[in-house]
DRENPA-492566 format. One record per residue (C-alpha): x, y, z. Coordinates in steps of 0.001 Angstrom, whole numbers, plus 524288, in hexadecimal, padded with zeros to 5 digits. Layout:
<nodes>
XYZ;...
</nodes>
This chain:
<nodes>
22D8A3B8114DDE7;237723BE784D5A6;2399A3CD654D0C5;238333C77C4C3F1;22A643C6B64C77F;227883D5AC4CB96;21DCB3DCDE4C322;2202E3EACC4BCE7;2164C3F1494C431;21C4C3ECE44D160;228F53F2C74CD20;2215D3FFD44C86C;21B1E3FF844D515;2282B3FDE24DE5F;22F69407D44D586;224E8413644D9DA;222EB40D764E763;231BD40EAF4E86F;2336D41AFF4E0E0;228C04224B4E994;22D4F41A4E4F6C3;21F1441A654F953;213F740FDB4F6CA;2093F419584F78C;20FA3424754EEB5;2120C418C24E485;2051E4131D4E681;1FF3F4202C4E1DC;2093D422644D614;205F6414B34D1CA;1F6C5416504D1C4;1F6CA40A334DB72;1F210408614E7C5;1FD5F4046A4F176;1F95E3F8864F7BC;1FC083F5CE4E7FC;208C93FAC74E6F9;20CE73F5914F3B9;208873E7524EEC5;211193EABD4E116;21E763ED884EA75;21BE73E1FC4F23B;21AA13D98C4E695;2271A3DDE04DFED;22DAB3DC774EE5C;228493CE684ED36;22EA63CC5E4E09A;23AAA3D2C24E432;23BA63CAFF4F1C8;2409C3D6E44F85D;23AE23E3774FF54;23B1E3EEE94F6BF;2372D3FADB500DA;238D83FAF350ED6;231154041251692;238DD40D3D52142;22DCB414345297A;2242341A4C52021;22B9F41A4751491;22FAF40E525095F;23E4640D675042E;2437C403FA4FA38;24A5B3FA2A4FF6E;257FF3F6C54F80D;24ED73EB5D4EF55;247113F76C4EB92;2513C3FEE74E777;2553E3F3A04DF37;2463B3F2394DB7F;2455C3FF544D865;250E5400124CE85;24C443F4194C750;23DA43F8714C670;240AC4058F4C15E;2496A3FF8B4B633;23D723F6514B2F0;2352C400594B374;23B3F408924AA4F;23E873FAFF4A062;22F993FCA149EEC;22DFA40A5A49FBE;2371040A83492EB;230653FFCF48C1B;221F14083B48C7A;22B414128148911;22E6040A9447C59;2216E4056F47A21;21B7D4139847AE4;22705417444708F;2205940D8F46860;21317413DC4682E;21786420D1465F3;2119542BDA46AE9;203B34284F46B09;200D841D7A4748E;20C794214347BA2;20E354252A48A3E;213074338148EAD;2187E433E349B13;21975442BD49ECE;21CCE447374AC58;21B824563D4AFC3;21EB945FAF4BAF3;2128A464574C288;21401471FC4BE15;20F8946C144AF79;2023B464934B604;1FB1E4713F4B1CA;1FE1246ED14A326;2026B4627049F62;1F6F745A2B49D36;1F0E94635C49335;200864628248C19;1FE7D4532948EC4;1F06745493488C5;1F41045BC647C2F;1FFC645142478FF;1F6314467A47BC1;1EC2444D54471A0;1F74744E2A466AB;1FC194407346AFB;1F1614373746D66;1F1BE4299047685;1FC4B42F2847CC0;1FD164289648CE0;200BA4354649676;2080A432EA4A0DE;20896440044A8DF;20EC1444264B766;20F5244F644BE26;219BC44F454C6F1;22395459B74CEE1;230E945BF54CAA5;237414514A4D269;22DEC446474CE61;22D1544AE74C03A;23DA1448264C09B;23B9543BC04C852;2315A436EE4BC2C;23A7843AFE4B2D6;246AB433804BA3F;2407B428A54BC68;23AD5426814AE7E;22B71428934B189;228E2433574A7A1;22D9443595499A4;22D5B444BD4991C;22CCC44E894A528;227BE45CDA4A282;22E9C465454ADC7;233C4473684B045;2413B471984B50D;246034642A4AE88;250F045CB74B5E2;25EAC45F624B751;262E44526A4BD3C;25CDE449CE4B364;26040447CB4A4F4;2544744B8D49E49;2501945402491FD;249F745FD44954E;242C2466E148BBE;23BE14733848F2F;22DA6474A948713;226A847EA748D73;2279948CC649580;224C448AD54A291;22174497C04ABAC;2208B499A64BB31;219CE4A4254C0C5;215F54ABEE4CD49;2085D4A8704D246;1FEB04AE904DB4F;1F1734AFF54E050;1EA454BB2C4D851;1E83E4C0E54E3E7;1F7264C2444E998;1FE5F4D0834E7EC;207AE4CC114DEB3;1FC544C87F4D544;1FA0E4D72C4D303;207F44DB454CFFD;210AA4DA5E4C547;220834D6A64C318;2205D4D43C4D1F2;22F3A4D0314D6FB;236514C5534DD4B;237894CE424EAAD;226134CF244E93C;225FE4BF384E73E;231664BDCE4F2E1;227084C06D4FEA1;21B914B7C24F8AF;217B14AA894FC60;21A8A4A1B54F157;21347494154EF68;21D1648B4F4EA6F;21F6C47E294E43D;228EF475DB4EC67;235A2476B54EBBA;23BE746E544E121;2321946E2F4D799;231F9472224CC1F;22A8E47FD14CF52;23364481174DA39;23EDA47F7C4D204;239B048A234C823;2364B493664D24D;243554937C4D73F;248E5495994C962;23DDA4A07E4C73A;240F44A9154D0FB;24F004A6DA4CE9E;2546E4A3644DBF6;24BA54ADEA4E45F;2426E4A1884E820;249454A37C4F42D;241EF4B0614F673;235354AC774F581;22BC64A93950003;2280949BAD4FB47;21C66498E150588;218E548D0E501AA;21EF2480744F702;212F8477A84F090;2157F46C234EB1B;2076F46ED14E1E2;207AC4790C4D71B;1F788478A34DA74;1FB2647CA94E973;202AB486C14E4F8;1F91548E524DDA3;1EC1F48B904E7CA;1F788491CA4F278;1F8E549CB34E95F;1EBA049E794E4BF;1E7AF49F284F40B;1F1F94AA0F4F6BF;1FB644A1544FD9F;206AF4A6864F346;20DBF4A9614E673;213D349DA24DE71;21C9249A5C4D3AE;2161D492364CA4F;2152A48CEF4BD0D;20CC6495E34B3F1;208CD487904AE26;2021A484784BB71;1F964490774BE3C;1F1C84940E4B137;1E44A48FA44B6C8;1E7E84978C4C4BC;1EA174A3B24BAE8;1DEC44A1334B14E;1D4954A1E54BE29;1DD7A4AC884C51A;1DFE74A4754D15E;1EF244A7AE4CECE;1F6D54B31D4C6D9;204A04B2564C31A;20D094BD9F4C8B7;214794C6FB4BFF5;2200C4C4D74C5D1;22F4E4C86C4C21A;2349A4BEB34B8F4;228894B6324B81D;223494AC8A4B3B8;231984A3884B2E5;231DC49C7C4A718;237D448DF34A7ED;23562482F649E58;22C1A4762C49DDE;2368446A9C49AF5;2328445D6F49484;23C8A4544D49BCC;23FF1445FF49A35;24BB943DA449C7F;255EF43E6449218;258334301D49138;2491542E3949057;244684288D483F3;2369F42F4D481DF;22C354289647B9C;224A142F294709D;21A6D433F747917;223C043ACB4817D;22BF243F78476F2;21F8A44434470D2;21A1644D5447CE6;226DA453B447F90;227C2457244707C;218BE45C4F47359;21E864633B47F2F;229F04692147764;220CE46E8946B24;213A3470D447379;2161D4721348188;217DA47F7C4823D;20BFE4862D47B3E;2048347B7148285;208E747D8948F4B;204CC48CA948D02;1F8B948B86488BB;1F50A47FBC49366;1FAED48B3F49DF0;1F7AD497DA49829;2069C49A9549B44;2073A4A7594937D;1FDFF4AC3849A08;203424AAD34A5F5;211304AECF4A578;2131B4BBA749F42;220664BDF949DB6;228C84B8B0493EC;235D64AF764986B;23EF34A5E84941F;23BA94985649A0F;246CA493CC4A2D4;24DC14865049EAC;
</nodes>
């Protein structure tokens, strides 16, 4: 048996068994079962007449034929990856596939943005993931999605970053906590609460720290959730105050299980950015929705999130 006869899927299969050093993890990206991807690796180790992970303890490593694998089945990957590219160029917009990755924070609205683009393009194949800041960039460096909708785009990647719509933060809390009774409370009333936070490094994180302008330091932060959902249960139970996304918590407000605080120079303002790689050719479909995003995105994501209602005061969105 020769390389020669290997099979794309068994190179698909090794590149996310070897990207997630985990056969369960890629088992469940892969929709497989993994006595089936563990039968695909072992196949294209039979071909390739060498051992392509070694197992230390617990954990799987590449061995140096699966760094060479690796390499090679990520450049074949892509050879394909660009020829649906080109086929879907030749259908044009309808009957072509948008892949669209987006930062949790946008899970709330999305879909229903999705859903109106479908209903003005028709036949249209959706392609949508919800990922956290670091594994929105790794899709986007590793070629897996065509556009990326994100708060803070990249700094260490050459991309276009176009900003499309306002995007506010505010001060959440229980309708029943103190500060839900006052107004223009301070940053010395906020310092000895208990805030419910995001963890650190994501995106929320990231804007928090920007938001309060270096005093992050000063707050209590009692607890860091990796679930925006956590967050607001904790603070809906009286556990704390957070700093959220006003896109997140318009059903929490509509039922009165949360209230945004009046606080001091709130809500910030930053920006929704369409992102992709600058090098990347875009297909019609994709060039298509982030012309939708640029013209529509806005108004859309306000009326989806009742934004205006929510954040009072009039500011400049941060770029």
């Amino acid at each position: 048996m020769t390389i020669r006869n290997a099979t794309l899927r068994q190179l698909k299969v090794f590149e996310t068994v070897a990207r997630r050093l985990s056969f369960s993890r890629a088992a469940e990206e892969l929709h497989l079962t993994q006595p089936a991807v563990s039968t695909q690796v072992r196949l294209l180790e039979e071909h390739a007449g060498l051992r392509l992970f070694e197992q230390l303890g617990k954990k799987i490593y590449l061995t140096p034929a699966g760094h060479e694998m690796l390499s090679f089945s990520r450049a074949i990957i892509q050879q394909f990856h660009e020829v649906d590219q080109a086929m879907g160029q030749l259908k044009g917009v309808s009957g072509g596939k948008l892949n669209v990755a987006v930062i949790s924070a946008g899970d709330y609205f999305f879909p229903r943005v999705l859903a109106e683009f479908t209903r003005r393009y028709t036949d249209v194949v959706l392609n949508l993931a919800v990922h956290n800041r670091d594994q929105l960039l790794h899709q986007l460096a590793i070629n897996q999605t065509d556009l990326a909708v994100m708060v803070r785009p990249p700094q260490e990647m050459d991309t276009i970053n176009e900003p499309f719509a306002p995007h506010p933060y505010v001060i959440v809390a229980a309708p029943s906590h103190p500060l839900a009774r006052k107004r223009n409370v301070t940053m010395s009333q906020l310092a000895g609460e208990a805030f419910i936070a995001r963890e650190r490094g994501s995106d929320t994180w990231n804007s928090m720290e920007e938001g309060f302008g270096g005093r992050i330091a000063n707050l209590r932060i009692a607890m860091e959730v990796t679930s925006t959902e956590t967050i607001k249960q904790a603070v809906i139970a009286g556990m704390g105050i957070a700093f959220l996304s006003a896109h997140t918590i318009s059903l929490e407000l509509q039922v009165g299980n949360l209230v945004v605080l009046d606080v001091q120079g709130f809500p910030v303002m930053f920006n929704w950015y369409v992102v992709h790689r600058k090098n990347k050719r875009l297909p019609p479909v994709a060039l298509a929705f982030k012309r939708f995003l640029m013209e529509k995105g806005a108004d859309l994501i306000e009326s989806i999130t009742l934004v205006n209602e929510l954040t009072a005061h009039d500011k400049q969105p941060l770029d």
